[in-house]
N, C-alpha and C positions, 0 to 999 in steps of 0.2 A: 474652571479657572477662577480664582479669586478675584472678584469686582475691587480695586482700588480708586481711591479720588484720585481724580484727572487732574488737579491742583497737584496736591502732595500727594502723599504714597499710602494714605492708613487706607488698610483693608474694610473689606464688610464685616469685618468679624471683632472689629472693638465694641466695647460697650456704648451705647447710644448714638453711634453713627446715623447719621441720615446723610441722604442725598438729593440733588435736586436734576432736573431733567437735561444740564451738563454736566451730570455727576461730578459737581464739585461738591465739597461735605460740610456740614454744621463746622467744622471746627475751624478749617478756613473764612469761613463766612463769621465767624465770633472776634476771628483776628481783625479782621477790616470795619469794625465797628469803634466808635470812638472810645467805649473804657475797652478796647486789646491791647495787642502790643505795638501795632503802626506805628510808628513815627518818634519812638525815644531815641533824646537826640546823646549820643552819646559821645560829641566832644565835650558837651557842656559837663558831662558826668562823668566824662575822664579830667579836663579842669577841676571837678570837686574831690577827683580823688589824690590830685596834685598836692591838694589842700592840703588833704587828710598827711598823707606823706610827710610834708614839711613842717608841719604841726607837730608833728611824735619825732622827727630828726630833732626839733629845736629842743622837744622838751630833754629828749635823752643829754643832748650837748650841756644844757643849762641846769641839767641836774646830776651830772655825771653820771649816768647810768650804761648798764652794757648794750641794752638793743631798743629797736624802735616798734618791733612788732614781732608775732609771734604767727608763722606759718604752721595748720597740719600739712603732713605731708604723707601719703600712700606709696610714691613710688608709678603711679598714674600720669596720665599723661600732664591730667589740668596744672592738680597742687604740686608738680614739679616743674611743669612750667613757671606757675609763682611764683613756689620759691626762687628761681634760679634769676627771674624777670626783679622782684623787687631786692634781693642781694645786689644790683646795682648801683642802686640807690642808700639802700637800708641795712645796717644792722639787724638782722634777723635771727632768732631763735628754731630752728627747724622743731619739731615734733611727730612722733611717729607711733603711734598705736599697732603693736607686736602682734596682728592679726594674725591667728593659727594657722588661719585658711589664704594668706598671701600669695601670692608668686613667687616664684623663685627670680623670675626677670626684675620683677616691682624691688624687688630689696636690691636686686643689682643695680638699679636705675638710682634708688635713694642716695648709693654709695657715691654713684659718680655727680649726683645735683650738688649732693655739698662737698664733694672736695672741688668741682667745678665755679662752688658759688663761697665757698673759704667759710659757710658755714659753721653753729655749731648744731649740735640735734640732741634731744633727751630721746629715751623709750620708755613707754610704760605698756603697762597687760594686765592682763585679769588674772586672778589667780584660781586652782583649783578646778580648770577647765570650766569656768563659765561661760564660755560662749558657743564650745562643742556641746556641753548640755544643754546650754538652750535650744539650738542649733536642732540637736536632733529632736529634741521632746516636741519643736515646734512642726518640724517636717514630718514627724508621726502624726499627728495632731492635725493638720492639712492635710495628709491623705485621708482620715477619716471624715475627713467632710470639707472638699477642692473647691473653695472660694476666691477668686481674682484680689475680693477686696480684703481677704488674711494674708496674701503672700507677703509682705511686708513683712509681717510676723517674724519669717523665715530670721531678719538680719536683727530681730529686736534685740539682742547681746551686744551688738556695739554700737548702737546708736549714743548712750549716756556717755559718749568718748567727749561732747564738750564739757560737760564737770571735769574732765583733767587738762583740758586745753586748760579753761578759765582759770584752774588752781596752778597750771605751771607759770601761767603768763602773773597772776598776783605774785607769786612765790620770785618770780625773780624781773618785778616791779614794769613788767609789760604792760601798756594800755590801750594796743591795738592786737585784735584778732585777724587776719587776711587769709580767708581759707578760700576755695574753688568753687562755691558755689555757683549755680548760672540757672537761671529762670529758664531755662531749655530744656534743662534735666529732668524738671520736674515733670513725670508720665503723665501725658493728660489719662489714658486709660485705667491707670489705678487710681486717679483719684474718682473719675467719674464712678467708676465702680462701687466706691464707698459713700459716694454723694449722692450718682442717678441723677444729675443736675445738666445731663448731656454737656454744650461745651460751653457752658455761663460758669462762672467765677465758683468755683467752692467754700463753702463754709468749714473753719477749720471745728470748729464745735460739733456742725453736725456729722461729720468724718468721724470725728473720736466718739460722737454718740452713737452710731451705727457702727462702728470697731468693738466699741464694749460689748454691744449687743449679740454680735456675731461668735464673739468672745466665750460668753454666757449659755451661748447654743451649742459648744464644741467644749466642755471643762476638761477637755485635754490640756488646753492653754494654761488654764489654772493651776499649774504645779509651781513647789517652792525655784525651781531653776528660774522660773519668771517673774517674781515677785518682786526680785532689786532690780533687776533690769528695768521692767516695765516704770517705778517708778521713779526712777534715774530718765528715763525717756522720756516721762511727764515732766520733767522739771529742767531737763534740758536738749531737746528736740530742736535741733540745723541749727543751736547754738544761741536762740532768737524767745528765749524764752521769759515770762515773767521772772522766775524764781532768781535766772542767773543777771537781770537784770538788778534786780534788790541785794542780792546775796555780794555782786561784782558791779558797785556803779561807775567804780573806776574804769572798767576794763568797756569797749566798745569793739563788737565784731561785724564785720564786714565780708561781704563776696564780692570775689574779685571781677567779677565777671557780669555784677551788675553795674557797672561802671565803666566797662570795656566790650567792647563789638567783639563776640568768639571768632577769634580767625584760625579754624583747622589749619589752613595753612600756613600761616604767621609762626602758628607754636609749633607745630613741628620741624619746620624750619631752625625757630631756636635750638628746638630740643638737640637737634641733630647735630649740632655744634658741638654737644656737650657726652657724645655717645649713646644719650636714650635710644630704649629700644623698645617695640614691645613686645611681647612674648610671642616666641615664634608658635607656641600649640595653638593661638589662638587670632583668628585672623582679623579682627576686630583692634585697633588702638586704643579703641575705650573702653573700661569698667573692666580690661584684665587682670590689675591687681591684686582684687579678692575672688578667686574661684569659685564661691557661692553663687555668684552673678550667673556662671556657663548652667547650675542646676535651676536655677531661676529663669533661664532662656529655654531650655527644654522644654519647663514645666509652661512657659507662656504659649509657646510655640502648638503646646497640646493642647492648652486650652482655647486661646481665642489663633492662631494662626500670625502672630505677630511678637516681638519681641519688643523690647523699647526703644530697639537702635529705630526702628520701623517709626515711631512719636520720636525722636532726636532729630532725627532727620527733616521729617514733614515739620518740623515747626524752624528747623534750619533754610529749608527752601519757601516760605512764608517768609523766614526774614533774607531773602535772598542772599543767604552763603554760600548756597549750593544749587543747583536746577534739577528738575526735577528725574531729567535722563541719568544724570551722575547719580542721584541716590537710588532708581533703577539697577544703576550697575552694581552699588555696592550692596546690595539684597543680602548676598550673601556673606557680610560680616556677622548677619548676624545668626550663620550656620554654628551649630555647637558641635562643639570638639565634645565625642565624648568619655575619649578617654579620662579628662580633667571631671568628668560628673562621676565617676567612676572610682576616681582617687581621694576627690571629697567624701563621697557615700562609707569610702571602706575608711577612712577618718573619725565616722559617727558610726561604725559596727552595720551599716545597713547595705545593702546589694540595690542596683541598678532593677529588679524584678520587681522588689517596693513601691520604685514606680513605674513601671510597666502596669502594673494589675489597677493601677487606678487610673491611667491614662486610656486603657481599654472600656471603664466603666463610665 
C-alpha cells in the first residue's frame, strides 16, 4: 500500500518527498513557514482587484471604447467561470484557442458562457497542424527516454497562445488580461523534478537551465516542428513574460485567482446556473477540456503513482478548501478514461502499445 502524508494526500512516490516520524511531509512543512502561502489575506487582494475593475470600466466609458478586459477562455471549468463571473460587471472580450485536441463538452460549455454572459468571442489556431506535430514528435521523443521533468514538453504547441491574447486585446484597444490562473495549479512535482529543490521556492532560470539540458540529451526534441513553438514559449510563458511586457506595456495581465480564495464550490455552483457541465467520459471537473491532460495522467500514474489532481488537492487542503477525507474520497478523479488516450493517440497515427512498451521498461 502506498505511504501518503498524514496532512495532505502526496504519496511516497513524488520527487523529493520526505517524511518525519508523523508522517507529515516537507511540503506541508514548507507551507507553514513564513515565505509559504499561510496567511494571504485575500479580501485585501479582492479590494485590489475591485480597483483593477473600475479602473478599465472608466477608462473604456471615457474613451469610448467596446470592452474593459479581454478573458481566455477553454471551455473549463476556471476560465469559464471568469468569464461568466466578470461579464457582470465588465465588457468583455471572450477568446478561444481552437485546440485540436479539445472536448467536445468544453466547446459546448464555451457556447452556453457567452450566450449566458451576452459575450463576444474571437477564435484563433495554428495552422498546418502545428500542434498535432509537435504533439507527437514530442511523445515519441519522451518515450525514448521517460523523464518527469520533459513531460511538459508534451503541451509545448500551445503554450505561445499568450502572443495572440496580447495581439487581440492591442488590436481591439484592450488593457487588461484576466485569464484562470491560480498558484494551486502550479504541480509542485514537476517542478521539483526540474529544480531537485525538494519543496523550497524554485528558480525559474535554473528550471529552463536543466530543461535545455535534458533537451540536448534526447535531440528527438530538436526537430523543425519545435523551433517556433519553443521560441514563442520563451517569449511568452503564463502570459508574464519580459518580451510581452516591452513588446505590450499597455496591456497588463492578471489571474484571477490570485486575488480570489478558489472556491470549488462557489463556482460550480455558478457554473450550474448557466448549464456547464463537465465531460461525462471523464470523472474529474478539472483540466477535461484538452484531452492531452487524460495521456499525461496515464503517463504520471506509471511513473511516480500520482497524478496532479493528487498536488491540487494536497495544497487545496493546506489552504483548508477541502479536508483531507474529502480528497481521500475523491482519489479517484483522477482514474483515466482510457478510451479518450486512445482517441488522442490514433489523432497523432500512434497506438496505446507505444506506451505500454515503455511503461513496462
Amino acid at each position: 500500500m502506498v505511504k501518503r502524508c498524514s496532512k495532505c494526500i502526496l504519496p511516497e512516490t513524488v520527487p523529493n518527498i520526505k517524511f518525519d516520524l508523523d508522517g507529515v511531509c516537507n511540503y506541508c512543512k514548507e507551507y507553514n513557514k513564513p515565505d509559504g502561502r499561510r496567511g494571504i489575506n485575500y479580501e485585501e487582494k479582492g479590494k485590489n482587484f475591485e480597483v483593477f475593475m473600475e479602473t478599465y470600466i472608466r477608462k473604456r466609458k471615457e474613451n469610448n471604447l467596446k470592452y474593459d478586459a479581454l478573458v481566455p477562455i477553454s471551455g473549463g471549468r476556471d476560465s469559464s467561470y471568469i468569464a461568466y463571473k466578470l461579464s457582470e460587471k465588465m465588457k468583455i472580450l471572450c477568446v478561444n484557442y481552437e485546440n485540436p485536441f479539445s472536448s467536445e463538452q468544453a466547446k459546448k460549455n464555451i457556447e452556453k458562457v457567452i450566450k449566458a454572459s451576452n459575450s463576444d468571442i474571437l477564435f484563433f489556431n495554428y495552422k498546418n497542424e502545428q500542434h498535432e506535430k509537435s504533439f507527437r514528435n514530442n511523445l515519441k521523443a519522451w518515450i525514448k527516454r521517460p523523464e518527469l521533468k520533459t513531460m511538459g514538453l508534451l503541451c509545448l504547441a500551445c503554450k505561445p497562445m499568450y502572443l495572440e491574447f496580447f495581439r487581440i486585446a492591442e488590436e481591439n484597444d484592450i488593457g487588461l488580461i484576466v485569464d484562470g490562473s491560480n498558484p494551486n495549479e502550479v504541480t509542485t512535482f514537476k517542478v521539483e523534478s526540474r529544480v531537485g529543490a525538494g519543496a523550497k521556492r524554485h528558480y525559474k532560470m535554473r528550471a529552463m537551465v536543466n530543461m535545455g539540458r535534458e533537451m540536448l540529451r534526447n535531440y528527438s526534441y530538436l526537430k523543425p516542428c519545435n523551433f517556433l513553438p519553443g521560441i514563442k514559449t520563451l517569449m511568452s510563458l503564463d502570459g508574464n513574460r519580459i518580451y510581452l511586457r516591452y513588446r505590450y506595456p499597455k496591456i497588463y495581465k492578471i489571474g484571477y485567482f490570485y486575488f480570489h480564495q478558489y472556491s470549488e464550490k462557489k463556482i460550480e455552483e455558478t457554473l450550474g446556473k448557466i448549464g456547464w457541465e463537465k465531460a461525462s467520459e471523464n470523472k474529474s471537473p478539472w483540466r477535461f477540456d484538452c484531452e492531452i491532460d487524460s495521456v499525461k495522467n496515464y503517463l504520471f500514474m506509471k511513473i511516480i503513482g500520482a497524478t496532479e489532481k493528487d498536488d491540487l488537492f494536497s495544497k487545496n487542503i493546506r489552504d483548508g478548501l477541502m479536508t483531507r477525507e474529502e480528497a481521500m474520497k475523491r482519489l479517484e478523479e483522477g482514474e483515466v478514461n482510457m478510451d479518450i488516450v486512445r482517441r488522442v493517440l490514433e489523432k497523432i497515427q500512434m497506438k496505446l502499445s507505444d506506451l505500454e512498451d515503455i511503461v513496462k521498461s
